[in-house]
C-alpha positions in Angstrom: 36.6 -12.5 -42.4 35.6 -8.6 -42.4 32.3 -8.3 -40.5 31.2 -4.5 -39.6 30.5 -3.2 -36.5 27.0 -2.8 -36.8 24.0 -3.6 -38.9 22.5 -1.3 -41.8 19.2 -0.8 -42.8 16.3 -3.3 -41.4 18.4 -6.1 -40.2 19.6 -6.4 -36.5 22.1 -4.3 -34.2 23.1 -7.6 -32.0 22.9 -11.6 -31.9 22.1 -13.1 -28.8 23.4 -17.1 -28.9 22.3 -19.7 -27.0 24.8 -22.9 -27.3 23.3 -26.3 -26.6 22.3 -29.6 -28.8 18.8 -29.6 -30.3 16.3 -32.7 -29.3 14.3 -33.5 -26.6 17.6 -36.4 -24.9 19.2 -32.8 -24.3 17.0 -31.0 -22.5 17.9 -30.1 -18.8 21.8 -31.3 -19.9 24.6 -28.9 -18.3 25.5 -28.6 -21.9 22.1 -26.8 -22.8 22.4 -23.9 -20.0 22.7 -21.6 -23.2 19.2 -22.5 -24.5 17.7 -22.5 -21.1 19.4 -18.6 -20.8 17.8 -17.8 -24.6 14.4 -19.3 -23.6 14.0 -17.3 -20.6 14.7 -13.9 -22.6 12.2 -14.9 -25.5 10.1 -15.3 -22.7 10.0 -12.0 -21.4 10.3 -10.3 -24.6 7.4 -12.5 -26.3 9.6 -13.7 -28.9 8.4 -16.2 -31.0 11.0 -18.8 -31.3 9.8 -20.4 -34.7 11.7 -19.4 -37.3 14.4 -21.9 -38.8 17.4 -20.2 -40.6 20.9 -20.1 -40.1 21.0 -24.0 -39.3 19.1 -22.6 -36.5 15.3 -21.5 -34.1 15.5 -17.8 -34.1 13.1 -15.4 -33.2 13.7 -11.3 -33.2 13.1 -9.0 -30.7 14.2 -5.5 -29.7 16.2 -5.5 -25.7 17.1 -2.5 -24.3 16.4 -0.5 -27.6 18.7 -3.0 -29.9 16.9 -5.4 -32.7 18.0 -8.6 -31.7 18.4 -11.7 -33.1 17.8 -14.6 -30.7 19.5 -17.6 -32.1 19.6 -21.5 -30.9 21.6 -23.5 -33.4 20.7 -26.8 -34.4 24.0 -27.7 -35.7 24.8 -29.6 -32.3 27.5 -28.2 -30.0 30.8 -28.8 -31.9 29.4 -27.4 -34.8 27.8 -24.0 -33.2 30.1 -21.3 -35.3 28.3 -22.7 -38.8 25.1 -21.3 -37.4 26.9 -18.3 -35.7 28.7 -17.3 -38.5 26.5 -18.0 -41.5 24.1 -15.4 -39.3 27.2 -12.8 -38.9 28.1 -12.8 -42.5 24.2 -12.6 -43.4 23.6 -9.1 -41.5 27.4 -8.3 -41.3 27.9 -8.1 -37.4 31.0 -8.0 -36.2 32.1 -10.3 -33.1 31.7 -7.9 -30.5 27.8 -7.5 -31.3 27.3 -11.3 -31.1 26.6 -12.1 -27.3 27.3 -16.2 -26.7 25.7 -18.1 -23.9 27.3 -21.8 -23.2 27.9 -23.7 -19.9 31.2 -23.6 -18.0 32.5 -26.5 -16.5 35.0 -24.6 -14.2 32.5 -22.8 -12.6 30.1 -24.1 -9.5 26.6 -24.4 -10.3 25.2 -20.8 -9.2 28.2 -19.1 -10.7 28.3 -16.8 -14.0 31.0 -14.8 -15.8 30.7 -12.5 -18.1 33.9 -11.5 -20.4 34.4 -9.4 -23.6 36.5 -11.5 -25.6 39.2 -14.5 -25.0 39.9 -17.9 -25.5 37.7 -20.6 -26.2 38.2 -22.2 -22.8 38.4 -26.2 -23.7 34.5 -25.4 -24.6 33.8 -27.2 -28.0 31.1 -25.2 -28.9 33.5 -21.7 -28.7 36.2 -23.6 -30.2 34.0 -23.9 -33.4 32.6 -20.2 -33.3 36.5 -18.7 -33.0 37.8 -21.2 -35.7 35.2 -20.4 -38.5 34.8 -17.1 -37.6 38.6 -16.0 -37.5 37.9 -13.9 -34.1 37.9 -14.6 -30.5 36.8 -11.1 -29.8 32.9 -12.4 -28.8 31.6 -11.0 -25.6 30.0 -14.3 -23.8 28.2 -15.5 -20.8 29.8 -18.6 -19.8 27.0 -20.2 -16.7 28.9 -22.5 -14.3 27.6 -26.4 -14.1 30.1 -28.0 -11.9 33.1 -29.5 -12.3 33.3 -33.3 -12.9 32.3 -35.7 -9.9 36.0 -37.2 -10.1 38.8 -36.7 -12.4 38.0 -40.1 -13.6 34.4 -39.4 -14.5 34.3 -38.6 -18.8 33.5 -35.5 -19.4 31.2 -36.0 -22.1 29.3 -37.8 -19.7 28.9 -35.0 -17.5 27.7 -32.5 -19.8 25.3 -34.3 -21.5 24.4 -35.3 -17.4 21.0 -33.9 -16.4 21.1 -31.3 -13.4 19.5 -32.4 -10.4 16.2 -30.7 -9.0 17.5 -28.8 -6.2 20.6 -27.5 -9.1 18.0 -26.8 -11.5 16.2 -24.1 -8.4 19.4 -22.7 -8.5 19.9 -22.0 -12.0 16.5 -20.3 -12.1 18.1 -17.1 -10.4 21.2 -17.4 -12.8 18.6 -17.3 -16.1 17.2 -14.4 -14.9 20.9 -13.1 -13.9 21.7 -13.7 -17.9 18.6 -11.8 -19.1 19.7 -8.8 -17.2 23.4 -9.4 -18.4 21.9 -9.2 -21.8 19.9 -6.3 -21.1 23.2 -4.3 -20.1 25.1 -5.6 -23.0 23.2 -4.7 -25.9 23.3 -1.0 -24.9 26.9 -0.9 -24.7 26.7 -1.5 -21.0 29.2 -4.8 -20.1 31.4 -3.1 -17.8 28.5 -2.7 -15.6 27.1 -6.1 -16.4 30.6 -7.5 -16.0 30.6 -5.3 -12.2 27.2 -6.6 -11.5 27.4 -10.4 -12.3 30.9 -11.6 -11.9 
């Protein structure tokens, strides 16, 4: 697919995606750290996450200067890169302005990484996004929510596990860590964001 680097005329100069399952069973689940992320920066930019299009809630704001659209698909996790990409090819963004927020289950709980392009990391949710879209080159947040209790334990299990009350206290600092990442990253700033955060 040929996606440009930037937007023209009204539409938007980056995506910001949070990766998670829609309904209220999910909330709280490892596997919805990327909505939790997108929710905290509608928050501070009093974005109005109402709109549905592009099988997903979006709401637009401008961070750091750059019109941006804030996307949660509701295409459930496996599926994310049919929200992701109908969106690209709609404002033709390339890769490297769509910013994708999901949960790592190779980091600790209180971790975050922040890279500019690479594999899709066992992650379903990237899996989907680099098939459809033909590009791993996506720079993404990837917020850590612990490795499985035991190598036994199924791992669909443990995503889709609710994070304890004391966990949840810690992720509060990382949400705000992922807004700032954000904040950096939209003005062409994510070898400082990388520096800062990883």
């Amino acid at each position: 697919m040929i996606f440009s680097k930037k937007s023209s005329g009204g539409a938007v100069d980056y995506i910001v995606v949070g990766l998670g399952n829609p309904g209220k069973q999910y909330e709280n689940t490892r596997h919805n750290c990327g909505f939790c992320a997108v929710d905290l920066l509608a928050e501070k930019y009093s974005c109005q996450m109402k709109k549905i299009r592009f099988k997903s809630t979006t709401g637009e704001c401008r961070i750091s200067g750059a019109k941006c659209l804030l996307m949660k698909p509701s295409t459930y996790m496996n599926n994310s890169g049919q929200a992701v990409v109908e969106a690209m090819n709609f404002y033709k963004i390339s890769p490297e302005n769509v910013i994708i927020i999901f949960d790592d289950i190779s980091l600790d709980v209180g971790k975050m990484r922040i890279r500019q392009k690479g594999s899709d990391g066992g992650h379903n949710g990237m899996k989907n996004i680099i098939y459809l879209s033909g590009s791993d080159m996506f720079p993404r947040i990837k917020i850590g929510v612990g490795k499985k209790p035991h190598p036994d334990y199924d791992l669909k299990d443990w995503v889709l596990s609710k994070f304890s009350s004391t966990e949840q206290k810690t992720l509060s600092g990382i949400y705000e860590n992922s807004v700032e990442a954000v904040e950096l990253m939209v003005s062409d700033n994510i070898q400082k964001a990388m520096q800062n955060f990883n």
